[in-house]
N, C-alpha and C positions, 0 to 999 in steps of 0.2 A: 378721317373725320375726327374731329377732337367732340369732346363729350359736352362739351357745352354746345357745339352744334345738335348735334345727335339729340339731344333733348331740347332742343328750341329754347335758347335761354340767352338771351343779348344783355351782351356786357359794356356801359358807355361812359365816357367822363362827360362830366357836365359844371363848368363854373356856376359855384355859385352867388349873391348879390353883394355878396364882402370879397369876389376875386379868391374864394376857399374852394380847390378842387376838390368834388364830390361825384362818390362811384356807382352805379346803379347796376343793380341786377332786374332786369326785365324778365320776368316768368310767366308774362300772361297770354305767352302766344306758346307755351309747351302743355302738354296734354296731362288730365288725371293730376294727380296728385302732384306729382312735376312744379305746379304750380307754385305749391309748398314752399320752394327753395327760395324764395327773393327777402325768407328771412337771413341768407347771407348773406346782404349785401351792409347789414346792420352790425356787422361781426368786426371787431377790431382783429388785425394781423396778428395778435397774438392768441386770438382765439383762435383761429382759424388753425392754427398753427400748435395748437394744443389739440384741436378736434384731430386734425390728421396723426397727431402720435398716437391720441387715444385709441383711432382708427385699427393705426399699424399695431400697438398693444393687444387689443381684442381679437384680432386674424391671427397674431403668432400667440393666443393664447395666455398671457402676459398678463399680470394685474393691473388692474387702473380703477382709478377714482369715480365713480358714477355717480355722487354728489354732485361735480364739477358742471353739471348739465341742470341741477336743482338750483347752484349756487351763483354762475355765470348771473350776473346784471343784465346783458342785452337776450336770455333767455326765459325774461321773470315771464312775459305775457304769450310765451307761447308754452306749451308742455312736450317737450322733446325727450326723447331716449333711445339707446340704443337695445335695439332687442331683436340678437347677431340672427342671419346677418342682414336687418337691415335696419336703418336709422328711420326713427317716427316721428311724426309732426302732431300735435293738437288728436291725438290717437291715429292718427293714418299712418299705415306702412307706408314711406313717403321715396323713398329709394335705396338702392342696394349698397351696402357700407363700400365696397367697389365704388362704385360707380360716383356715391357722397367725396369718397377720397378725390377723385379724377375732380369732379366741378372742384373742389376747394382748393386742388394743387392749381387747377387754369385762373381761377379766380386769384389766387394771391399772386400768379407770376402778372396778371394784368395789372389789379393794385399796384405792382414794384416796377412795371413798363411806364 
C-alpha cells in the first residue's frame, strides 16, 4: 500500500475552462490532522522538490534553510515548520517528516505521469 492510500488522500487531474491541466489533492476523506495536507496540492514541483531535500537534510542531520518555509509565496497563508521529526501545519503536529517525504515523492511522480 503506497502512503497516499494509507492516509486517504486521492490524487486526480482535472481540465480546466481554458483546456489547463490542473492537479488536486483530495484530503477530506483522510482522518485528524491528515487533512492538513491538500495544502500540496498548491506547491509548484520545485517546491516540492526542495521540501523533500530539506526533508532528507534534516534526517542526515545536515544544515538547511528554515526561512525557506517563512519565505516560500505559496506558504504565506498557512504557518508551517518543521519541528523533527515531524512537519506542522497552522500549529498542528500534522504528519511524520517520514511519512510528509512518501506523500510528496507519490505526489510529484503523479504530477510528471
Amino acid at each position: 500500500m503506497n502512503k497516499q492510500d494509507e492516509l486517504n488522500l486521492k490524487f486526480y487531474k482535472k481540465m480546466g475552462p481554458f483546456n489547463e491541466l490542473g492537479y488536486i489533492l483530495d484530503s477530506s476523506n483522510a482522518i485528524g490532522n491528515y487533512k492538513r495536507l491538500n495544502i500540496i496540492q498548491f506547491l509548484p514541483k520545485i517546491v516540492i522538490t526542495y521540501l523533500i531535500d530539506t526533508i532528507n537534510s534534516i534526517q542526515n542531520n545536515q544544515p538547511y534553510d528554515p526561512s525557506f518555509l517563512n519565505s516560500a509565496e505559496e506558504f504565506s497563508v498557512f504557518e508551517v515548520k518543521f519541528s523533527n521529526p515531524y512537519f506542522s501545519i497552522d500549529g498542528h503536529e500534522t504528519i511524520h517528516m517520514n511519512d510528509l517525504k512518501l506523500v510528496l515523492q507519490e505526489w510529484l511522480s503523479f504530477r510528471n505521469s
